[in-house]
C-alpha positions as CSV (number, residue, x, y, z in Angstrom):
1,X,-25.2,14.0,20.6
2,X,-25.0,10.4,19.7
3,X,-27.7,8.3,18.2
4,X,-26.8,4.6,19.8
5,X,-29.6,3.1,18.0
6,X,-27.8,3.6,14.7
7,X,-24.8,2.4,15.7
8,X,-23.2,1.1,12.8
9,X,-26.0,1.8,10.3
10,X,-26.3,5.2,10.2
11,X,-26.2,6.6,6.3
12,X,-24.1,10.0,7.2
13,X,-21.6,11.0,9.5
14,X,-22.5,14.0,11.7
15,X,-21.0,16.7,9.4
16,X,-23.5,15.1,7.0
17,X,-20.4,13.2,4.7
18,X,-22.3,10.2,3.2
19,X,-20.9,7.2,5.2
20,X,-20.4,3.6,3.4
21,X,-22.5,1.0,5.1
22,X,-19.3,-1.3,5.9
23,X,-17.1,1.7,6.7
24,X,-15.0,1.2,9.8
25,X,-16.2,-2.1,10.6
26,X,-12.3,-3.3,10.0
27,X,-10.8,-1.5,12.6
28,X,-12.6,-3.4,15.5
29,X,-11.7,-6.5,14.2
30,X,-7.6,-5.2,13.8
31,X,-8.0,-4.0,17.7
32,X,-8.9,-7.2,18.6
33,X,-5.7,-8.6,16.7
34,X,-3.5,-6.3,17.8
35,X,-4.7,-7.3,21.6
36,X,-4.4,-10.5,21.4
37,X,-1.8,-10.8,19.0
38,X,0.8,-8.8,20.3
39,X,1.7,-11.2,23.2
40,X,3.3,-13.6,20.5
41,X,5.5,-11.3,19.4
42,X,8.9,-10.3,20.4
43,X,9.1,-7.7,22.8
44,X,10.2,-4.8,20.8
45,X,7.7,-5.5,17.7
46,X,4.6,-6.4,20.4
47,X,6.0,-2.7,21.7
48,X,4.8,-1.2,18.3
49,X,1.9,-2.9,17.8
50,X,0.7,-2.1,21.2
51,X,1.5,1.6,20.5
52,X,-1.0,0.9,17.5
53,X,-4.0,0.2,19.1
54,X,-5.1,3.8,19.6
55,X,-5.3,4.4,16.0
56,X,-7.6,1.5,15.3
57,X,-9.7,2.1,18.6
58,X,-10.7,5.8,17.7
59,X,-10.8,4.9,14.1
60,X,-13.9,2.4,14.7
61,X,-15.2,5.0,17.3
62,X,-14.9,8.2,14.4
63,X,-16.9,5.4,11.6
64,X,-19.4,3.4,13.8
65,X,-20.6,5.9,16.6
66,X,-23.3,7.9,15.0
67,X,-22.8,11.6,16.2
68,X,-25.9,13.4,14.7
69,X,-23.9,17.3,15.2
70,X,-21.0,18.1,13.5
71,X,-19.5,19.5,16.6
72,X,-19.1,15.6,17.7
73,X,-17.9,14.4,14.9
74,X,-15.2,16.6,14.8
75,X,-14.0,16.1,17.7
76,X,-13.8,12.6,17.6
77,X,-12.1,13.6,13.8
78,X,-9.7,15.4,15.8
79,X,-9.1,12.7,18.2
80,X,-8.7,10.3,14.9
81,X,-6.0,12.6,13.8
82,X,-4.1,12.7,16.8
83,X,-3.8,9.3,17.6
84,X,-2.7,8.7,14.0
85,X,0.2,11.0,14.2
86,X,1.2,10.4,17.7
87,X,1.7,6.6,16.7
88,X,3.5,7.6,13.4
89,X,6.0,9.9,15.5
90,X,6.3,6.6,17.8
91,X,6.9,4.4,15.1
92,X,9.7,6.9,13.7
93,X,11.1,7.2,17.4
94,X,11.4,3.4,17.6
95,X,13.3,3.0,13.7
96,X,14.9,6.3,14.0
97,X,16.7,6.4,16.9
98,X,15.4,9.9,19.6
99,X,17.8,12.2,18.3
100,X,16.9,11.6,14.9
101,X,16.3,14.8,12.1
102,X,13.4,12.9,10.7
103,X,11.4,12.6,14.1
104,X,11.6,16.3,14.9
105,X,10.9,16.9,11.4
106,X,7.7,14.5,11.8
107,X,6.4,16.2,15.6
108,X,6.9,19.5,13.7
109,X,4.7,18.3,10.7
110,X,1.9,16.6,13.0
């Protein structure tokens, strides 16, 4: 399912979507900024950047694992999706207040 001795130089994703040579290589290095980063910040801003990671995290897995079947690739595709809207709806929890129109509105969308 994965080809690990491609990792990172493989031509085409596993739905066979030409894949840039440098795509994805930016989101490891954000993880790792985000990490170590976030303990300088105050508490309720290293809250949301914590609450970031997960996007950048299955964002380098979706661009730099090779999955050679589409089925693999979408499912990491799927996992990219979820973590992106799951962090958004965070983000609006934290600005927005719980109760807010414009959370439910953004859970219902996701």
């Amino acid at each position: 399912m994965v080809a690990w001795r491609r990792f990172a130089t493989h031509d085409a994703y596993g739905n066979g979507l030409r894949r840039a040579q440098l795509r994805g290589w930016f989101y490891p290095v954000i993880a790792f900024a985000i990490a170590v980063g976030a303990q300088r910040l105050a508490p309720g801003r290293a809250a949301i950047a914590r609450r970031t990671l997960p996007v950048y995290v299955v964002g380098a897995a979706l661009h730099l694992v090779p999955f050679e079947t589409a089925r693999g690739y979408c499912r990491v595709l799927a996992l990219d999706f979820l973590a992106i809207t799951t962090v958004y709806s965070g983000h609006v929890h934290e600005y927005c207040r719980p109760t807010s129109f414009l959370l439910l509105l953004s859970v219902a969308l996701s």
